[in-house]
Every structure is written in structure tokens, then in C-alpha cells.
N, C-alpha and C positions, 0 to 999 in steps of 0.2 A: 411688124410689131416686135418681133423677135430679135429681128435683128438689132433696132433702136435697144433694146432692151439689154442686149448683150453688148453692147458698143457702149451704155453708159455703165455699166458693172467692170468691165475692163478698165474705164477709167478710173471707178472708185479704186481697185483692184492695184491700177497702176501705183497710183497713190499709197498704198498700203503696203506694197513689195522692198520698198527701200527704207523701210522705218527698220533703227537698229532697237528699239523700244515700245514699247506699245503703251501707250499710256491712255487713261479714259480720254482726254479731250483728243489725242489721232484717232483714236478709236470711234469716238462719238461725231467728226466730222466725217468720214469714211459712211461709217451707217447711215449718217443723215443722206448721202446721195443715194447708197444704195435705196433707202427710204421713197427717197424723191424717186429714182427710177424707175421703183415697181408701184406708185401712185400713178406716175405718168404712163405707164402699160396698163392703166386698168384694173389693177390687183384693189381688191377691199380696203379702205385705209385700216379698219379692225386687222385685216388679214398682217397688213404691211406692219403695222404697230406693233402686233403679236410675235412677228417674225424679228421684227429688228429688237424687240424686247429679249426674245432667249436667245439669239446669238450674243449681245451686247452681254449677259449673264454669262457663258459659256467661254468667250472672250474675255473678260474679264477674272474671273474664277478660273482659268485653264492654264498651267505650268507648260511653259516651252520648252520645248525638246532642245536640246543643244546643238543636234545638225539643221535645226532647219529654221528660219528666218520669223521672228515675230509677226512679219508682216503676211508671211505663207501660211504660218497657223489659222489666223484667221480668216485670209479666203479658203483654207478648207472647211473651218467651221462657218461658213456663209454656205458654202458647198453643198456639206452636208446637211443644212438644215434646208436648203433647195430643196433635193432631195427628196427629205420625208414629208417636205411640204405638196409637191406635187406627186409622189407616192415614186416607189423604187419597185413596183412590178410593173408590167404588162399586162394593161387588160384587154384582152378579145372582144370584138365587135363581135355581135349575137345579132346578126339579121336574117331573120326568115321570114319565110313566102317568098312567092316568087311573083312580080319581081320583089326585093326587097326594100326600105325604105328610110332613108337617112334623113334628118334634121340638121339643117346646117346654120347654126348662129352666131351672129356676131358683129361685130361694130361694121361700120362702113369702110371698107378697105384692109381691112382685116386681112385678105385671101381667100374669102371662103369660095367667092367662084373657082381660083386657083387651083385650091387645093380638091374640090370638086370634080377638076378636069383632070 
């Protein structure tokens, strides 16, 4: 799933790296795939709306830096709002007793035996 996931964001990504301007409609096609790719991973369409809502604001409203390429600014600000969207710490598994005892869910082929093993 990850991988699909990350193979169409490169693409949107691709797409976005050689724009010498950023303008709402590059901008607004670029989002719409990233859009489409975390629908098709499964993500909440709330979630996905939410997210391509304050990037597309953040993108838009954000002054480019002069060394670095309109179309990089904004896969960093995709980046970062990854990021805080899936959270920027580390959380610890807490499993006690012995033995201890995990829940593993998730769509059909997912990995979870995989990742299991």
C-alpha cells in the first residue's frame, strides 16, 4: 500500500519539480493527484480534503525562496504537512503480560501477516 502510495506522489511530485512558476491551476492539478492518491490508499476523504485544503492555502500564500525552485517549495510543504499529519514523534508500543498481545488490522493484503512475521 505504501508503496503504490509513494510511486503516485513521486509522480505528482515529478510533475511539480520543473514548473518555473507556480500558479493555482499547476498547483491545483498536482493536488488533485496527490488528492486521488491518498483516496486510493485509503486515507478519509475528510482527512484527504483537509490536507490538500491547508497545503493548497500554504502553497499559495508562501513567498519562494530564491535558491530553490517553486516546484520544491511545495513538495516540502506536502512534506511537511505529511508530517504533522501522521505525527513527527515516536510512539512506544506498551505491551504487557506475558505473553503480550497485539491487534493487527487492516484491509486484505495490506501486510499485516508480513508485517507480523
Amino acid at each position: 500500500m505504501f508503496d503504490s502510495l509513494s510511486g503516485k506522489l513521486q509522480n505528482a511530485f515529478r510533475n511539480l519539480r520543473g514548473l518555473g512558476k507556480i500558479s493555482e491551476a499547476n498547483a491545483g492539478e498536482a493536488l488533485r493527484e496527490v488528492r486521488q492518491a491518498l483516496l486510493e490508499a485509503d486515507v478519509n476523504f475528510k482527512v484527504a480534503r483537509d490536507f490538500i485544503e491547508r497545503v493548497r492555502i500554504k502553497a499559495l500564500g508562501a513567498e519562494v525562496v530564491q535558491s530553490v525552485q517553486p516546484g520544491q517549495q511545495i513538495v516540502k510543504i506536502i512534506h511537511d504537512e505529511l508530517v504533522d499529519l501522521l505525527g513527527s514523534t515516536n510512539a512506544a508500543l506498551n505491551v504487557t503480560g506475558n505473553p503480550g498481545c497485539i491487534l493487527m488490522v487492516g484491509l486484505h493484503g495490506a501486510g499485516k501477516t508480513t508485517s507480523s512475521g
